[in-house]
DSSP file (Angstrom, degrees, kcal/mol; ACC not computed):
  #  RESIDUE AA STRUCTURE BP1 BP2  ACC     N-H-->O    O-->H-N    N-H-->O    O-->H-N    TCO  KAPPA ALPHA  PHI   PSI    X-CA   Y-CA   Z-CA
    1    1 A X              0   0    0      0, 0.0     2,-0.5     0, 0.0     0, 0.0   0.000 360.0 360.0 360.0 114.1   23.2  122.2  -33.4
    2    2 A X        -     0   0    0      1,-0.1     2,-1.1     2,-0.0     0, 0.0  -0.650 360.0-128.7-102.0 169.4   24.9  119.4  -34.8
    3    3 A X        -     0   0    0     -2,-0.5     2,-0.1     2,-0.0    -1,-0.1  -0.736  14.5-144.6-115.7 103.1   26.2  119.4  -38.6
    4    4 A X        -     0   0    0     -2,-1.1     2,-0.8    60,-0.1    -1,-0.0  -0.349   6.4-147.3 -65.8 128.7   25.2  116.4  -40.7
    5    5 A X    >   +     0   0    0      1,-0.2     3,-0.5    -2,-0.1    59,-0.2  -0.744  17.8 178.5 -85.4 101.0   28.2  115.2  -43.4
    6    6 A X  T 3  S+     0   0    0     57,-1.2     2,-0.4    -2,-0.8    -1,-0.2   0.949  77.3  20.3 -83.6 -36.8   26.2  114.0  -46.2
    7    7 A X  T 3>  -     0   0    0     56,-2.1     4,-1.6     1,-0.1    -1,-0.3  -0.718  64.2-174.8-132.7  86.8   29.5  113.1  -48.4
    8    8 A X  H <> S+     0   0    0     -3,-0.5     4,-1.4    -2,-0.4    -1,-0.1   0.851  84.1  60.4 -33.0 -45.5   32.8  112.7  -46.1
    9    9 A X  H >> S+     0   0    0      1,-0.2     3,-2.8     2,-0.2     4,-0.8   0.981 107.1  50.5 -72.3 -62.3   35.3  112.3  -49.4
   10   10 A X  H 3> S+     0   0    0      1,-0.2     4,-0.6     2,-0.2    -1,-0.2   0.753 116.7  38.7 -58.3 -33.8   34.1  116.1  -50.7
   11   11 A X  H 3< S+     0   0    0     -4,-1.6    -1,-0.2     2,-0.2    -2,-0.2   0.433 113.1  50.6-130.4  54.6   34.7  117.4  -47.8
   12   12 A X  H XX S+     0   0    0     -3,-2.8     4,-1.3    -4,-1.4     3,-0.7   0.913 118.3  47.7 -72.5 -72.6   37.9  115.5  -47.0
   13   13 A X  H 3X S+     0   0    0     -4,-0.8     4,-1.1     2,-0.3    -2,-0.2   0.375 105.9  51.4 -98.2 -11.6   38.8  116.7  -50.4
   14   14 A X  H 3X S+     0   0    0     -4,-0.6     4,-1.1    -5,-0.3    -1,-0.3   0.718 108.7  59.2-100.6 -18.4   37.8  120.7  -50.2
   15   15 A X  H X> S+     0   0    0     -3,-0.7     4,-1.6     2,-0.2     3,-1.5   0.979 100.9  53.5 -72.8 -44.7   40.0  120.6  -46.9
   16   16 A X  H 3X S+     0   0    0     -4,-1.3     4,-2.6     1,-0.3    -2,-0.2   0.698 109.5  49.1  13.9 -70.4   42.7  119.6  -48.8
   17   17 A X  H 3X S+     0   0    0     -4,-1.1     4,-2.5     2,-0.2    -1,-0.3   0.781 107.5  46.6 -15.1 -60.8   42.2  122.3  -50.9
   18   18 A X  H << S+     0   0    0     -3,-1.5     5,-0.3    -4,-1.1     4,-0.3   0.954 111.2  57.2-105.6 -58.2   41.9  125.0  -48.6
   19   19 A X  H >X S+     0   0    0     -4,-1.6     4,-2.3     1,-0.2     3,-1.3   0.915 113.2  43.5 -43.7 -65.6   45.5  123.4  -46.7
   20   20 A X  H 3X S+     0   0    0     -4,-2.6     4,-3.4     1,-0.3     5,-0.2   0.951 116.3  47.1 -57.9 -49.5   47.3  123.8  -50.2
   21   21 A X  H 3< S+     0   0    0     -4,-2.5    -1,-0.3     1,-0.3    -2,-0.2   0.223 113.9  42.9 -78.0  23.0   45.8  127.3  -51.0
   22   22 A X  H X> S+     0   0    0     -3,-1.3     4,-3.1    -4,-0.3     3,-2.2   0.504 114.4  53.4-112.7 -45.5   46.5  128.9  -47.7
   23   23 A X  H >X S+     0   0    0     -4,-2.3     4,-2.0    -5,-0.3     3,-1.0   0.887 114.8  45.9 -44.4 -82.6   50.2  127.1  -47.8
   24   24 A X  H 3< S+     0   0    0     -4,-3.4     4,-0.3     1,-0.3    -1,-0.3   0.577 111.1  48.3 -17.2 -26.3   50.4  128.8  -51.2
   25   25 A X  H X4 S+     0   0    0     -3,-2.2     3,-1.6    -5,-0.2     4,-0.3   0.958 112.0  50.5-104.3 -55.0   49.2  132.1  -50.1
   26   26 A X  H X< S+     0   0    0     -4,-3.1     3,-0.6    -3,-1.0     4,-0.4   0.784 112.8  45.8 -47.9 -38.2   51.6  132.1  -47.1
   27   27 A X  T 3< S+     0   0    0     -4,-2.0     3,-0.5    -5,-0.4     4,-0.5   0.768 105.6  57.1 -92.8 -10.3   54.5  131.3  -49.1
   28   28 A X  T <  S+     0   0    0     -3,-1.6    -1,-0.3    -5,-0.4    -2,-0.2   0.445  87.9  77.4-102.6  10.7   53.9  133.7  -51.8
   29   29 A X  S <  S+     0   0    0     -3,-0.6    -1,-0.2    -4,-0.3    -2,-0.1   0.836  87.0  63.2 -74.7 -26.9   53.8  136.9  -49.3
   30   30 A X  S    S+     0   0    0     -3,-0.5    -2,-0.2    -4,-0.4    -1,-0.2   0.970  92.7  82.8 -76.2 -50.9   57.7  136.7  -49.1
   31   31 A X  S    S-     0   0    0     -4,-0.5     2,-0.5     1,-0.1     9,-0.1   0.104  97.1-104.7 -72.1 156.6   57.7  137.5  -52.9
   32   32 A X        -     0   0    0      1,-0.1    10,-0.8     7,-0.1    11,-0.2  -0.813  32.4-148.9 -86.2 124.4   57.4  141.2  -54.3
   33   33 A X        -     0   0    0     -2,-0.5     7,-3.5     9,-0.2    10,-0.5   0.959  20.5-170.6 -44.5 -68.1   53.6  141.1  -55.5
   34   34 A X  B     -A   39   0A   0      5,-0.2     5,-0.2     8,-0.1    -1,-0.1  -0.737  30.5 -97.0  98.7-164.9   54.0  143.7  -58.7
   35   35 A X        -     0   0    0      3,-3.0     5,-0.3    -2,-0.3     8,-0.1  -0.368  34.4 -78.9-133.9-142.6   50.7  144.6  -60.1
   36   36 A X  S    S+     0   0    0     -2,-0.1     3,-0.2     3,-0.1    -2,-0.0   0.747 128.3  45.1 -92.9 -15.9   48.2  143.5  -63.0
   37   37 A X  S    S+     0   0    0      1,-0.3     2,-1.1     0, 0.0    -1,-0.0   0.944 129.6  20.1 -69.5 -76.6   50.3  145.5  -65.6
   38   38 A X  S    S-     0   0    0      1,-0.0    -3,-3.0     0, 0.0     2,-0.4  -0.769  89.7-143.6-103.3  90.1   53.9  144.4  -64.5
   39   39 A X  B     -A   34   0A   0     -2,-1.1     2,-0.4    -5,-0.2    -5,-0.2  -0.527   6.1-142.3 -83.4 146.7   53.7  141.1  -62.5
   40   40 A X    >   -     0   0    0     -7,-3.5     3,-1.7    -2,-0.4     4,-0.2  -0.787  39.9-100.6 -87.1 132.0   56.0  139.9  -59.3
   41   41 A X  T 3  S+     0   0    0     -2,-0.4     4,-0.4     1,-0.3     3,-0.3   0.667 120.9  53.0  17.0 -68.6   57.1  136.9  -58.7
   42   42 A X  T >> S+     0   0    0    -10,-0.8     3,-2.5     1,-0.2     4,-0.7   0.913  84.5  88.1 -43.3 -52.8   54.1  136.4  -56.0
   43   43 A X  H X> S+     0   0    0     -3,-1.7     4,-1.1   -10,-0.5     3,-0.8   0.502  85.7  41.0 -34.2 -66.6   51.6  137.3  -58.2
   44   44 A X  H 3> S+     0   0    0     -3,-0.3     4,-0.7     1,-0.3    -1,-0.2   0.525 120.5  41.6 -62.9 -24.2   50.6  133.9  -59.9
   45   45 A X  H <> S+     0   0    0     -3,-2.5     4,-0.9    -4,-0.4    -1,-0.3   0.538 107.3  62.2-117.5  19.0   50.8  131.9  -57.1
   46   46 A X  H <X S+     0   0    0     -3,-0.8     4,-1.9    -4,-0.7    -2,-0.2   0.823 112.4  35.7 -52.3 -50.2   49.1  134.4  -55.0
   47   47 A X  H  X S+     0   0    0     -4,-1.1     4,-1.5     2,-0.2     5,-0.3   0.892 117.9  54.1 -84.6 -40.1   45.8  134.3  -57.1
   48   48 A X  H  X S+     0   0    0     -4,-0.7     4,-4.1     2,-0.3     5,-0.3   0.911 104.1  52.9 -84.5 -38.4   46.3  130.7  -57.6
   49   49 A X  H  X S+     0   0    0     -4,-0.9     4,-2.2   -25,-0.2    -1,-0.3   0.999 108.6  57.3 -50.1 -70.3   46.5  130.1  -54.0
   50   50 A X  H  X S+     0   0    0     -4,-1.9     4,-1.0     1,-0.3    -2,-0.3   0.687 106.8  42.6 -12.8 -61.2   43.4  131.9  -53.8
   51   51 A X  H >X S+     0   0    0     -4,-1.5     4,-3.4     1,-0.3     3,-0.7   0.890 107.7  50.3 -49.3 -49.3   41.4  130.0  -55.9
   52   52 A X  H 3X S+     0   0    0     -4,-4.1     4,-1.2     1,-0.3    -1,-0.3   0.743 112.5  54.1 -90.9  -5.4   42.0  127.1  -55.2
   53   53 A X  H 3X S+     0   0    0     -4,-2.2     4,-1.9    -5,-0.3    -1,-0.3   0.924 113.5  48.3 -47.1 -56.7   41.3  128.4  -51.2
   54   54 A X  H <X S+     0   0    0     -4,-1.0     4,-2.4    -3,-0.7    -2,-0.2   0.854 109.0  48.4 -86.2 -15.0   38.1  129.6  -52.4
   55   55 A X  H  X S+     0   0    0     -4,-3.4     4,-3.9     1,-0.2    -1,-0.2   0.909 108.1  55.6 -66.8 -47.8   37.1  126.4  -54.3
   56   56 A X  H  X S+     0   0    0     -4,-1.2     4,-3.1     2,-0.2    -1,-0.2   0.825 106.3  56.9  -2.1 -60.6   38.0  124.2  -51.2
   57   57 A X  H  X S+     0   0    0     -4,-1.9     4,-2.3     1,-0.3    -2,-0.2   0.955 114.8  32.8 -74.9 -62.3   35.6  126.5  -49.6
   58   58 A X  H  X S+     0   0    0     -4,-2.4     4,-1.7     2,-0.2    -1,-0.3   0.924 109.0  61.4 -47.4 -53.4   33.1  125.7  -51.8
   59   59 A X  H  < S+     0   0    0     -4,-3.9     4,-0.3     2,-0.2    -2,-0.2   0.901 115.8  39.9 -45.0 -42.0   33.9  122.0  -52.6
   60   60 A X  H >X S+     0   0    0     -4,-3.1     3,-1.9    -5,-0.2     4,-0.9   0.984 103.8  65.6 -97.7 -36.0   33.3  121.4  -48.6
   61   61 A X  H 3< S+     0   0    0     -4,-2.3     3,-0.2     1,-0.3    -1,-0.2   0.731 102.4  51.5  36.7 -66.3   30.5  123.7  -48.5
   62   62 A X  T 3< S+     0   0    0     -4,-1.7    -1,-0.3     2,-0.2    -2,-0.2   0.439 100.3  63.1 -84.4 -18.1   28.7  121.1  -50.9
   63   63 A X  T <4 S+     0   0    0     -3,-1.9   -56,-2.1    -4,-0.3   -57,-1.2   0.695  97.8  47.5 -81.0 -30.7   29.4  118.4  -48.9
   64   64 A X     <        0   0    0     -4,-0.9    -2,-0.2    -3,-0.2    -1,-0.1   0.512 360.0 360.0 -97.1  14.7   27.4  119.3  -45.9
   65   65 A X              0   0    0     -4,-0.1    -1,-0.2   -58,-0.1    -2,-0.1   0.462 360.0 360.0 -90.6 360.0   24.2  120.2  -48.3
């Protein structure tokens, strides 16, 4: 089966994504998390890494529809 790219730049631009928020997510393991009361250091770029992972995901997702 092969997999048509209907728009190359979106998902050029959701791998991109997905490369920052996994960096992010990697680098913020060293830090002590904390929780939702009392945040750690990690916390913020934990979630943020996240997102923007899961939006990536989406953003190239959208590309091959």
């Amino acid at each position: 089966m092969r997999i048509k790219i209907r728009n190359p730049k979106d998902l050029y631009a959701g791998l991109v994504f997905i490369f920052f928020g996994v960096f992010a997510l990697l680098m913020a393991r060293s830090y002590p998390m904390g929780n939702a009361m009392r945040m750690g250091p990690g916390y913020f770029p934990s979630i943020l890494g996240g997102s923007l992972a899961l939006l990536g995901l989406v953003v190239a997702a959208r590309s091959l529809w």
